[in-house]
C-alpha positions, 0 to 999 in steps of 0.5 A, a space after each residue: 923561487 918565483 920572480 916579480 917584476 915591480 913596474 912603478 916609476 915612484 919610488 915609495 910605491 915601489 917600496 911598498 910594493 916590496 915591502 908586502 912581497 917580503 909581508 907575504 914571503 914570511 906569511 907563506 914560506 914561499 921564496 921571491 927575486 924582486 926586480 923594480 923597472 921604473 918605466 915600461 919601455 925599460 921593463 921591455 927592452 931585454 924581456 926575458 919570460 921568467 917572471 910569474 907576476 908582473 905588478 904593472 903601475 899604470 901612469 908611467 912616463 915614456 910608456 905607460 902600463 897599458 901600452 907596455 902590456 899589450 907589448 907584453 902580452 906579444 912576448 909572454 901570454 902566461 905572466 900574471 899581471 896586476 895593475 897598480 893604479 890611482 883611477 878605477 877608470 884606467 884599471 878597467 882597460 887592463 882586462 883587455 890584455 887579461 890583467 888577473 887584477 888592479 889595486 887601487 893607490 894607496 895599496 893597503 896589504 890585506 887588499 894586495 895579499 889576496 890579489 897577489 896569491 890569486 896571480 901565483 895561483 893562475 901563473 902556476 896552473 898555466 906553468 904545468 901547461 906552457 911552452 916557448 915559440 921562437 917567432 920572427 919578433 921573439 920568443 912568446 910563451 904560451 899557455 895550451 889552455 889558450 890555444 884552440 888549434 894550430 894551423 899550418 900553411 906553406 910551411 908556416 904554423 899560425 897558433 890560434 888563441 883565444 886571444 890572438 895568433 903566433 906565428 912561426 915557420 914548421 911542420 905540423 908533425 913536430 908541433 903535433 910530439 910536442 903538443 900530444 902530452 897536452 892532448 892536440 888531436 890532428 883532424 886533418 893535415 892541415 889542423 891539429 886542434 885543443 880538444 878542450 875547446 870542441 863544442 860539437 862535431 858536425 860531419 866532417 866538421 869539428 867545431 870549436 866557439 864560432 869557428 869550424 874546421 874540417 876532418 878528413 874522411 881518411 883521419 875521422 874514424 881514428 880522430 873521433 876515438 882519440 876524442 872519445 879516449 881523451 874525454 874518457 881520461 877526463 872524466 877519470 881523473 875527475 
């Protein structure tokens, strides 16, 4: 069973939002807990990450959608979330905290359907790789399809994602047993990098995008084979 948050502060847009998620349950098979929040500092107040979808409306009193995503999305980067709005103007804004989509008002259900299986599908390909960090501000889960690398300095690991940067206290050895299943290579004490966003090896340089990372010389014979070995097990279950 997968849980839904509906966000919507009207009441007859909350119904009908309900009303095509229980439309879409029979359709499908597929079990839903809906829970209905009329505002989005009250959605915030005792978030949990538990929900796979959260149907956000964007004009809300006391805060609105897109202030209450970008809280969102410090507390949970893998939640699927699909804007519910009256203006296209205001639906463009939700790309900028990764909104999977936006329905315009009046929602009609062929519409919502295909937007609301396209959430399910992302929020269950991020569930088979997502994790929990316990922050100073919470616990944040994560997606590693998301993070590039993890950095640590004076005992405090940073995760650097596409998107923005979780911070914590740790060692980089315990990160590295719980990332090595997702295939995080170390290139040097100080780095344990996401081989999927490696475009180039430069040196004693990895490069991931526009940033670069040092390897060491004692860690780059065995770095650069666990990177061979990883691209191998990639292309065979391809």
């Amino acid at each position: 069973m997968r849980n839904i948050a509906i966000v919507e502060d009207e009441d007859g847009a909350a119904d009908v939002l309900t009303e095509y998620i229980r439309r879409f349950s029979a359709e499908t098979g597929q079990e839903f807990h809906v829970e209905r929040f009329r505002d989005g500092a009250r959605f915030l107040e005792e978030y949990r990450a538990r929900y796979a979808v959260v149907l956000m409306d964007i004009q809300m009193p006391v805060r609105d959608g897109i202030t209450a995503s970008e809280e969102l999305r410090k507390l949970d980067r893998t939640v699927s979330i699909i804007f519910i709005t009256n203006l296209v103007q205001f639906a463009q804004k939700g790309y900028e905290v990764d909104a999977v989509a936006y329905i315009l008002k009046p929602v009609q259900y062929y519409d919502f359907a295909l937007k609301f299986r396209k959430a399910l599908d992302i929020y269950v390909m991020n569930e088979r790789q997502d994790f929990t960090l316990n922050t100073a501000e919470g616990p944040c889960r994560i997606s590693t399809d998301k993070l590039m690398y993890v950095e640590t300095v004076k005992h405090r690991l940073y995760y650097h994602m596409v998107d923005g940067i979780c911070e914590r206290t740790g060692v980089l050895t315990q990160v590295e047993a719980e990332l090595k299943k997702f295939g995080f290579l170390r290139c040097n004490q100080g780095y344990l990098v996401n081989p999927r966003f490696i475009t180039g090896i430069k040196g004693y340089t990895v490069l991931l995008g526009s940033e670069s990372l040092v390897i060491s010389r004692p860690r780059k014979k065995t770095f650069m084979t666990e990177l061979a070995n990883w691209y191998a097990g990639l292309e065979e279950g391809q």
